[in-house]
C-alpha positions as CSV (number, residue, x, y, z in Angstrom):
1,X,60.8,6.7,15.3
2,X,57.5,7.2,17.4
3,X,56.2,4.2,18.3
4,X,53.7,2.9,20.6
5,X,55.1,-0.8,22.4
6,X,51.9,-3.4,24.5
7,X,53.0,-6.3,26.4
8,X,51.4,-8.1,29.0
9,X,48.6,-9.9,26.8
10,X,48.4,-13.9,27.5
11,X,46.0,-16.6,28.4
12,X,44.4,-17.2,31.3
13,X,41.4,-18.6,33.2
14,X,37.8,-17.0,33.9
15,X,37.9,-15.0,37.1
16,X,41.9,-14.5,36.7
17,X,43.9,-11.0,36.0
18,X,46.5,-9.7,33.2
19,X,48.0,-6.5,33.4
20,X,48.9,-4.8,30.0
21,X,51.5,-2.1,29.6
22,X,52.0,0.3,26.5
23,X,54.7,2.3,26.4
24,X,55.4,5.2,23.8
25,X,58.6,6.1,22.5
26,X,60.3,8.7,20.3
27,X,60.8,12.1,19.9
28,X,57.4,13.1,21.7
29,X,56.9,16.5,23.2
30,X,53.8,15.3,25.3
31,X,51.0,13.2,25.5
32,X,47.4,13.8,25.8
33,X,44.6,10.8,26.7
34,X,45.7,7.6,26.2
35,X,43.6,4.6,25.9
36,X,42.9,1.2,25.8
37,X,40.8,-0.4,22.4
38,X,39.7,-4.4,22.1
39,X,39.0,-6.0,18.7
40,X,37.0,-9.6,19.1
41,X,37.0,-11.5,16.0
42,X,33.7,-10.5,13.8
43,X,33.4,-7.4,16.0
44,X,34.3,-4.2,15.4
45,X,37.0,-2.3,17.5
46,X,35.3,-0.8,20.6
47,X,36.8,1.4,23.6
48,X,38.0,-0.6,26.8
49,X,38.9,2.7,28.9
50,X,40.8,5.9,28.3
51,X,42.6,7.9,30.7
52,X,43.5,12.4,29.9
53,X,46.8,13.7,31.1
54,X,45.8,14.8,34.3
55,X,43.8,11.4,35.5
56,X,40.1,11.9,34.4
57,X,39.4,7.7,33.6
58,X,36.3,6.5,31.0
59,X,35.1,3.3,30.7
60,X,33.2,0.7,28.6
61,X,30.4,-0.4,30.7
62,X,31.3,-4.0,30.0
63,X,34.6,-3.8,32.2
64,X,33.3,-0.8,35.1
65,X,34.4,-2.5,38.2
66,X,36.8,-5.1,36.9
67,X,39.7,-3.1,34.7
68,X,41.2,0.2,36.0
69,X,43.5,2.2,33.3
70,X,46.1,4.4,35.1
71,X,49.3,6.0,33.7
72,X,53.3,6.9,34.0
73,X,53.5,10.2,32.5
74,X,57.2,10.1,33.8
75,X,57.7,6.8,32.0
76,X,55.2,7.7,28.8
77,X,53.2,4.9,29.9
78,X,49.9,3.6,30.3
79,X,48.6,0.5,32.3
80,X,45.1,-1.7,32.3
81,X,45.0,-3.6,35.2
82,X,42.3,-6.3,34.5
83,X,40.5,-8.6,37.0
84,X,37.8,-11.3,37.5
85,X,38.2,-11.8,33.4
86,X,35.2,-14.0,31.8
87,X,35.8,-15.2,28.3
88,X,33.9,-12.4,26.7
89,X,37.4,-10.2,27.2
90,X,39.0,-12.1,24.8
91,X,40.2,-9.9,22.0
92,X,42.9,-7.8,21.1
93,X,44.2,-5.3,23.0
94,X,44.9,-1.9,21.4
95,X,46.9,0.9,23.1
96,X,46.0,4.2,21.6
97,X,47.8,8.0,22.2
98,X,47.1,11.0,21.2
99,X,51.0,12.1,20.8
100,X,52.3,15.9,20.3
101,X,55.4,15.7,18.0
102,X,57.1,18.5,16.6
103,X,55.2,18.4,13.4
104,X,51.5,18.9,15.7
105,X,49.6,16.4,16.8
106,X,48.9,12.7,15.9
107,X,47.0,9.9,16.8
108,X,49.2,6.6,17.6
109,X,48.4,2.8,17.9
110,X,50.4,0.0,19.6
111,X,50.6,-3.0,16.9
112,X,47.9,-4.7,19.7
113,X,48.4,-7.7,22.1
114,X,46.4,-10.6,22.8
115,X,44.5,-11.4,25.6
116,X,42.4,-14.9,25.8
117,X,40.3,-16.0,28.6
118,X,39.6,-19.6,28.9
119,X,36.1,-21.1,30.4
């Protein structure tokens, strides 16, 4: 079963750091971007950063400076390191992969993870 695993969400205070880890499992052949996705409540589902196979990095404007994505392609892995957090981060955290199985190609999410900053 392909699956897509986050951990690393939690509270914490304005100005500290979480680091969230998503790991895919399964029969997967190989992996293309991967990505991380917050939900806020009342908001819609919005792009945090991404990360391709060979390193190329995109990110929200909202978190240039303070989050880096990276990425364990040994480990099927992807990271967002997340620093100097204001309240505004607070939201769930989606890890998103774009997975080659043997059937083609497919589009995976993690089940999400919280993250909530306190003032």
């Amino acid at each position: 079963q392909v699956q897509l695993v986050e951990s690393g969400g939690g509270l914490v205070q304005a100005g500290g750091s979480l680091r969230l880890s998503c790991a895919a499992s399964g029969s997967i052949f190989s992996i293309n971007a991967m990505g991380w996705y917050r939900q806020a409540p009342g908001k819609q589902r919005e792009l945090v950063a991404t990360i391709t196979s060979v390193g190329s990095t995109n990110y929200a404007d909202s978190v240039k400076g303070r989050f880096a994505i990276s990425r364990d392609n040994a480990k099927n892995t992807v990271y967002l390191q997340m620093n100097s957090l204001k309240p505004e981060d607070t939201a769930v955290y989606y890890c998103n992969a774009e997975l080659r199985l043997a059937s083609g190609w497919y589009d995976y999410w993690g089940q999400g993870t919280q993250v909530t900053v306190s003032s």
